[in-house]
C-alpha positions as CSV (number, residue, x, y, z in Angstrom):
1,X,40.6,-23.4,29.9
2,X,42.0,-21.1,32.4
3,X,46.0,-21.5,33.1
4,X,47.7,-23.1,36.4
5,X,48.0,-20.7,38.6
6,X,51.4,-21.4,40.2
7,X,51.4,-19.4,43.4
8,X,47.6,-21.0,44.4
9,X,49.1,-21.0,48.1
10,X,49.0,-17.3,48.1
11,X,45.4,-17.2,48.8
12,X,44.6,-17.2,52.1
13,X,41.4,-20.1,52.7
14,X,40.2,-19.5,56.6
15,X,38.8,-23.5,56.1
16,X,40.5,-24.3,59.2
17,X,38.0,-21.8,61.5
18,X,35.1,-24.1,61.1
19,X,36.8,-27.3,61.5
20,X,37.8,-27.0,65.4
21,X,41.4,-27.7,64.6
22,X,44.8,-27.0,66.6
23,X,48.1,-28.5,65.6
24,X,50.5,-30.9,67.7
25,X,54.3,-29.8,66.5
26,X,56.6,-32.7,66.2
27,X,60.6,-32.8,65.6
28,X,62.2,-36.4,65.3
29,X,65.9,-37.2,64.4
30,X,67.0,-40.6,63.6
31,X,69.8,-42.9,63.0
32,X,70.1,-44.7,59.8
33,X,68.2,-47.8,61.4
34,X,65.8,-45.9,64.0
35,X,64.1,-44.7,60.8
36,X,64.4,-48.3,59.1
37,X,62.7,-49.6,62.3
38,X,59.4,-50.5,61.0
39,X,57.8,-52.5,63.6
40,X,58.9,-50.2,66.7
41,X,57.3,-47.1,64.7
42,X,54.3,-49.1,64.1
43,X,54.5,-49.2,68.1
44,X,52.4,-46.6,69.7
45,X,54.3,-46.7,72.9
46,X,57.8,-46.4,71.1
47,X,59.0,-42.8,70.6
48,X,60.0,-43.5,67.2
49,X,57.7,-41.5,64.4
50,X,54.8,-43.1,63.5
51,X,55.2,-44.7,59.8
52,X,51.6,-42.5,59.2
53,X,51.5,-38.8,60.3
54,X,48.5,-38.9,61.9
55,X,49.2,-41.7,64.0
56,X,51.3,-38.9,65.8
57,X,48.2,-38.8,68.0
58,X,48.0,-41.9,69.5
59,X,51.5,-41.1,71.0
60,X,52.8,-40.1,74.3
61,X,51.7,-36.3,74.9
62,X,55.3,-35.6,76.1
63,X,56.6,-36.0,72.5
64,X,54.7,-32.9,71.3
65,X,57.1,-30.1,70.8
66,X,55.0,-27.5,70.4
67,X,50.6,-26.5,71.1
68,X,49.8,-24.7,67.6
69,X,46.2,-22.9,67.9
70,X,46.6,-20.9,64.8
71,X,48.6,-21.8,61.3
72,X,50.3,-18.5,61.1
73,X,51.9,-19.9,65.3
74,X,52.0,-23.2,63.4
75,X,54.1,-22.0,60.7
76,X,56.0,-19.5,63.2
77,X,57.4,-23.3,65.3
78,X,58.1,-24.6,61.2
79,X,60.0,-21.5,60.7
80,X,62.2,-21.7,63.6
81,X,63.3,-25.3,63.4
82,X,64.0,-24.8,59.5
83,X,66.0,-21.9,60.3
84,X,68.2,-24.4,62.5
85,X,68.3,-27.2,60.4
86,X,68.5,-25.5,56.8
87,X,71.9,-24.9,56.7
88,X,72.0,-29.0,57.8
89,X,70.6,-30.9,55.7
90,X,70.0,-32.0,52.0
91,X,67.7,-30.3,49.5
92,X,67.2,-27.1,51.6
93,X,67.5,-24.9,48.7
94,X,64.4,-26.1,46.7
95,X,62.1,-25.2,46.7
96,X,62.6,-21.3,48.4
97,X,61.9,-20.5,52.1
98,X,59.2,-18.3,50.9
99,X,56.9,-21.2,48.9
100,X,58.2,-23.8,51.1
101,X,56.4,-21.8,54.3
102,X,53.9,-20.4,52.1
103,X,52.5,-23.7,51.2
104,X,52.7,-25.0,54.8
105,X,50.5,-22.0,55.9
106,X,48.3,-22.8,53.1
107,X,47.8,-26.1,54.0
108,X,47.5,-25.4,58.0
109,X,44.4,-22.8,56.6
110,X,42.5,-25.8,54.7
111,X,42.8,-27.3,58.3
112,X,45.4,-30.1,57.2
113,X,48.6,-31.2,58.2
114,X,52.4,-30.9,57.4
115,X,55.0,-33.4,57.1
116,X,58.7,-32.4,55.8
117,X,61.4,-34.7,56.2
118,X,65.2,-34.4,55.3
119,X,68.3,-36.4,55.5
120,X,71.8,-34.7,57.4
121,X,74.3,-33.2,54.4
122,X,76.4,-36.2,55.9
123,X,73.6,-38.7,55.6
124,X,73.8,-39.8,59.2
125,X,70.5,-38.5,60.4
126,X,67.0,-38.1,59.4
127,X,65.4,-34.6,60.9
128,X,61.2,-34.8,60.6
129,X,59.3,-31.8,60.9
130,X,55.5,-32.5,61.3
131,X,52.6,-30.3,62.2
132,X,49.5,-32.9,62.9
133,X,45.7,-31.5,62.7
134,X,44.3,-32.4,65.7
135,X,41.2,-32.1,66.7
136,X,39.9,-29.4,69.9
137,X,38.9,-31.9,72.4
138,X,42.0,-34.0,71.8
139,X,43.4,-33.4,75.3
């Protein structure tokens, strides 16, 4: 039996080239009860996050913060907001900048998604990144 091999996202799979893929970039702060607010997120016209990631594509086209055609520009928009917001918010030192946005370009190559979410230092705000597969034809 071969060992884990801990840095897997150091490989770099080119899965997302056949699938016809872009990414819709997403940033969403909330208050305490905004994020608590089950039904209006469940609301497709709200512009609350969805409870489900993907359901970020049933909402209004004005709430995409970003067009990502590649992951490495994908990961470039992840890189900049996490550069603002690091310094912000709980659990930002684990794990390291370098596997956090390694693994995020490693999932954006299989063709999937990414979904990080953090609470302020102070509590008072949630910050959610997400980076939604979408397909070509989408809009």
């Amino acid at each position: 039996m071969s060992s884990f091999d801990y840095d897997f996202w150091k490989c770099e799979p080119e899965v997302w080239t056949g699938m016809q893929v872009h990414w819709h970039c997403h940033l969403w702060r909330a208050t305490g009860d905004q994020y608590r607010s089950d039904a209006q997120r469940r609301d497709p016209s709200s512009d609350l996050a969805p409870l489900v990631v993907q359901e970020w594509l049933q909402k209004s086209p004005r709430l995409i913060d970003h067009v990502a055609r590649t992951p490495e520009d994908g990961v470039a928009w992840l890189s900049r907001q996490w550069d603002d917001l690091k310094s912000k918010v709980a659990g930002a030192s684990a794990p390291s900048d370098e596997t956090r946005l390694g693994t995020a370009l490693y999932e954006l190559r299989l063709g999937q998604g990414v979904a990080w979410g953090f609470w302020t230092l102070d509590s008072s705000y949630f910050v959610g990144l997400y980076v939604v597969a979408a397909e070509q034809d989408c809009h």
